[in-house]
C-alpha positions as CSV (number, residue, x, y, z in Angstrom):
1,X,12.2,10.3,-26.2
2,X,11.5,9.7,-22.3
3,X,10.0,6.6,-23.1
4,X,13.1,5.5,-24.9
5,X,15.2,6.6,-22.5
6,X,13.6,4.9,-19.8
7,X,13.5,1.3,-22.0
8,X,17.5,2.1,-22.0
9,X,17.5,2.4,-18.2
10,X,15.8,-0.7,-17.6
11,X,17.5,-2.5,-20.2
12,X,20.9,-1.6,-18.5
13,X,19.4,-2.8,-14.6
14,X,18.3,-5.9,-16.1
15,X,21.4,-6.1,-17.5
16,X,23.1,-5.8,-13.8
17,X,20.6,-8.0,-12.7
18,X,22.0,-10.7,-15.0
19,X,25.9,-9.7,-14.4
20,X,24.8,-10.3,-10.4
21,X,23.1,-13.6,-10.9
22,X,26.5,-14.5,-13.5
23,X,28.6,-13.3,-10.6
24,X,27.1,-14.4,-6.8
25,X,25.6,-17.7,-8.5
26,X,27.3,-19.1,-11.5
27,X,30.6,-17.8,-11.1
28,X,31.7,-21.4,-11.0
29,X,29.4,-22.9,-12.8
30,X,29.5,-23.5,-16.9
31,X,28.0,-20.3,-17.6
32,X,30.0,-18.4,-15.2
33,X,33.1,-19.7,-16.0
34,X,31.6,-19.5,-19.9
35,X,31.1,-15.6,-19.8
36,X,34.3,-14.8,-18.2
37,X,36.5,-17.0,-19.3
38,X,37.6,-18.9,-16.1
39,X,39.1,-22.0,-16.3
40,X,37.4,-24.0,-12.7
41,X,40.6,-23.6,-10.6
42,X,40.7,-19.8,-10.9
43,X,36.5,-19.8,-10.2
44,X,36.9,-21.7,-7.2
45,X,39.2,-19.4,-6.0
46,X,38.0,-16.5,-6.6
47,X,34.3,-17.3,-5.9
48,X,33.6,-14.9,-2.7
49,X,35.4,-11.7,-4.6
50,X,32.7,-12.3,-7.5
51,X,30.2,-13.0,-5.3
52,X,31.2,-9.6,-3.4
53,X,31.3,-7.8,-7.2
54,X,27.7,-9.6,-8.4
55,X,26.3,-7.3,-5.2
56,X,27.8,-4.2,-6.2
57,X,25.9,-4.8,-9.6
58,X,22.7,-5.5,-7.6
59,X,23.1,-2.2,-6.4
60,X,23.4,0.1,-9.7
61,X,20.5,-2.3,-10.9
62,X,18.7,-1.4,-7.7
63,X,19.5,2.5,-8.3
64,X,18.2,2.3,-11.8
65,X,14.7,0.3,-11.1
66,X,14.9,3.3,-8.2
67,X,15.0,5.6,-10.8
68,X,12.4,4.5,-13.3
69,X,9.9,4.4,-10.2
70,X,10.2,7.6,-9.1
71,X,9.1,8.6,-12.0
72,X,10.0,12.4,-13.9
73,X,11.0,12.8,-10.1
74,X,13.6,9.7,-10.6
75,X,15.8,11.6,-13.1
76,X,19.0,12.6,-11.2
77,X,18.6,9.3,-9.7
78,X,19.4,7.6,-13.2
79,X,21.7,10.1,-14.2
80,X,23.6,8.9,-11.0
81,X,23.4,5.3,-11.5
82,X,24.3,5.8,-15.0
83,X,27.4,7.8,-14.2
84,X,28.4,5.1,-11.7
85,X,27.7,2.1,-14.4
86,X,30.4,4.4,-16.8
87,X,32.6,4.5,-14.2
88,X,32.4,1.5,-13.6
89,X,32.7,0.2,-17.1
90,X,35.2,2.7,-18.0
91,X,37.7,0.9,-14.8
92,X,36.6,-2.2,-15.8
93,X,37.9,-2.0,-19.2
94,X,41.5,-0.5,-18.8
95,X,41.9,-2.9,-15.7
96,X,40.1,-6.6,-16.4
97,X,38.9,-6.4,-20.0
98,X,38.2,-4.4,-23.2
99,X,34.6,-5.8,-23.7
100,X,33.7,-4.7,-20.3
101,X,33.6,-0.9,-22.4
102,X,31.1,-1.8,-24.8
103,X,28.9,-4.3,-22.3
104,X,28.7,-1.8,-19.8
105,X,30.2,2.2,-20.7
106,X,28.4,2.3,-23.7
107,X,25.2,1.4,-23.2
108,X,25.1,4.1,-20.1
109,X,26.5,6.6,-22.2
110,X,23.8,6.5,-24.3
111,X,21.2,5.8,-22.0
112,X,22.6,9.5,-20.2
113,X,22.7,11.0,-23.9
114,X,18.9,9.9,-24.6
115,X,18.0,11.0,-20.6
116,X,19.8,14.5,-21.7
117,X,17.6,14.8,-24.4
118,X,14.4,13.8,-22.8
């Protein structure tokens, strides 16, 4: 089960790493604009806030890789970053959008259910 937990983990920081390059580098870009339904206008202005929200992203990715190197040793650290992706999930849903719940709260619930049972 540790093995699958830790193939959840990583899934979820590559997951970041993606929202992070979506966010400080596409933002206004097709893709960007694509994933989170921007029209350009809005993009354009609000370009430095996303780019400011892609980094926070970096960071839980950078807490989960953390994690996963430390080995057995790195378990509280993914049970940290995993609490702080829910949270973060679980905000971004009731105040930007639904999906946000199932893209991001989800999977770290059940990456912290699998780590609970490993």
């Amino acid at each position: 089960m540790s093995l699958v937990a830790n193939i959840v983990v990583a899934l979820i920081a590559l997951l970041h790493v993606y929202i992070l390059v979506l966010e400080m580098f596409l933002w206004d870009k097709p893709a960007g604009r694509r994933a989170f339904g921007l029209t350009q206008e809005m993009a354009t202005a609000t370009k430095a806030l996303a780019a400011n929200q892609g980094l926070y992203n970096g960071f839980l990715a950078a807490g989960l890789f953390w994690g996963l190197w430390l080995g057995d040793a790195g378990q509280p650290v993914k049970v940290f970053f995993l609490l702080c992706v829910l949270v973060a999930g679980v905000f971004g849903a009731a105040t930007a959008s639904r999906k946000i719940l199932f893209i991001q709260a989800v999977p770290a619930a059940i990456g912290l259910a699998l780590l609970a049972l490993a």
